[in-house]
MIFISE-582637 format. One record per residue (C-alpha): x, y, z. Coordinates in steps of 0.25 Angstrom, whole numbers, plus 5000, padded with zeros to 4 digits. Layout:
N
XYZ/...
//
This chain:
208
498343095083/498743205073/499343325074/499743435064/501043435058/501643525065/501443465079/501943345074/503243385068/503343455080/503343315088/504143225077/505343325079/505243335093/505343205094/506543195085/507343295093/506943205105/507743085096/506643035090/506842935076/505842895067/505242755071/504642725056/504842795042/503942745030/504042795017/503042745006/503642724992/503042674978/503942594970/503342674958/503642804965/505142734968/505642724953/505042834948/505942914961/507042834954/506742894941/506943034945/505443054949/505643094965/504243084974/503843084988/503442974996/502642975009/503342945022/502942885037/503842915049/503542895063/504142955076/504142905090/503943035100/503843075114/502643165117/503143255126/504143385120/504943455128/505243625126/506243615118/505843525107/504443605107/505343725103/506343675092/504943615085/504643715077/505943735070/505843575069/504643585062/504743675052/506143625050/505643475045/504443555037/505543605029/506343465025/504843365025/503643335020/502843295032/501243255029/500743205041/500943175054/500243095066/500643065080/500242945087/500142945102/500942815109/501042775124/502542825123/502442945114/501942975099/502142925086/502343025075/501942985062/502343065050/501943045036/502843125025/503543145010/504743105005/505443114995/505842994985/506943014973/508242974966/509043094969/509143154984/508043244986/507743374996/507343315008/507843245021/507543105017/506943025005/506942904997/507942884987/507742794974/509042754966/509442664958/510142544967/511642554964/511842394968/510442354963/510142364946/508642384943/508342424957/508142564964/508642594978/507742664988/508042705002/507842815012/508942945011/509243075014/508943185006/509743315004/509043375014/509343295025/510443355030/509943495030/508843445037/509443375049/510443495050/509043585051/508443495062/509943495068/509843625069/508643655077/509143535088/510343455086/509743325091/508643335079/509743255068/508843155058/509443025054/509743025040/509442875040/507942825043/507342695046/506242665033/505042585030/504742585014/503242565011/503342534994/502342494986/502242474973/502842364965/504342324962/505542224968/506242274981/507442244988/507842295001/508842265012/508842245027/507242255028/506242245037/504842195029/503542155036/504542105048/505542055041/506942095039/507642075026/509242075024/508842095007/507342115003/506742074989/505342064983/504342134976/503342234981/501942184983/501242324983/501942374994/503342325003/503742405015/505242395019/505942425033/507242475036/507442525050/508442485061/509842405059/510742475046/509342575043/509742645054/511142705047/510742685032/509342705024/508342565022/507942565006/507742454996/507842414980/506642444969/506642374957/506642484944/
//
């Protein structure tokens, strides 16, 4: 089932000020698209998040909506949205951009790419804040206090392309690593969600 945008932000946000978190947050990188962010070169790259919600809105989260709304129009890039109906609720499923660089960027969150500071010839990739972040959760802060986005978020890396990877603490095709190495076969997608994820952001080592 779709709907437009705007009913749907309407219900993501409505569910977040009802203490929703995001169950599942995919973002799909290019190892090409990875050194050249590296090198200066700063891109967007597509996002997947998905929201558990209740179906039923109460008054008062119908009339902080469209302050909600137009508030995360300002700070993302939002290209679709689906909802799925469940025996318990809905799913929300958003699809979106990002941005991926070297330096911080203007935006809530992103994917950084650096040089690794312990690892020569590799570049370090992770989920961070950008320097909007701040301004961002103080905005939604300040239509309803409860609304307070955690700067940390569980991630899924879906990379294709070709190079060496290593990456700690991580789930792949079931199987949890304390230190991941090999090579990309076409495509490698990486979990880091629950345990230390919770406090600190998942990422892993590209070869140069």
């Amino acid at each position: 089932m779709k709907f437009n945008k705007k009913t749907a932000l309407a219900l993501l946000f409505a569910g977040l000020l009802a203490g929703c978190n995001a169950d599942k947050l995919e973002v799909t990188l290019k190892t090409d698209e990875i050194r050249a962010a590296a090198q200066g070169e700063a891109t967007n790259i597509s996002f997947e998040a998905e929201f558990s919600l209740m179906s039923e809105l109460d008054a008062e989260q119908r009339a902080e909506l469209d302050q909600i709304i137009a508030t995360v129009e300002d700070f993302m890039d939002i290209d679709d949205i689906e909802l799925e109906n469940k025996d318990m609720g809905i799913n929300l499923l958003i699809e979106g951009q990002m941005p991926m660089s070297s330096v911080q960027p203007s935006a809530p969150w992103y994917v950084s790419v650096t040089d690794s500071y312990i690892h020569d010839g590799l570049y370090r990739i992770e989920l961070a804040n950008g320097t909007e972040f701040d301004r961002f959760q103080n905005a939604l802060q300040g239509i309803n206090f409860m609304l307070a986005p955690n700067a940390v978020q569980p991630v899924k890396y879906k990379v294709r392309g070709e190079g060496m990877v290593m990456a700690p603490g991580v789930d792949i095709d079931g199987y949890t690593y304390l230190l991941y190495a090999g090579e990309i076969e076409r495509r490698l997608t990486m979990n880091f969600s629950g345990g230390p994820w919770e406090k600190t952001s998942g990422g892993f080592f590209l070869n140069k």
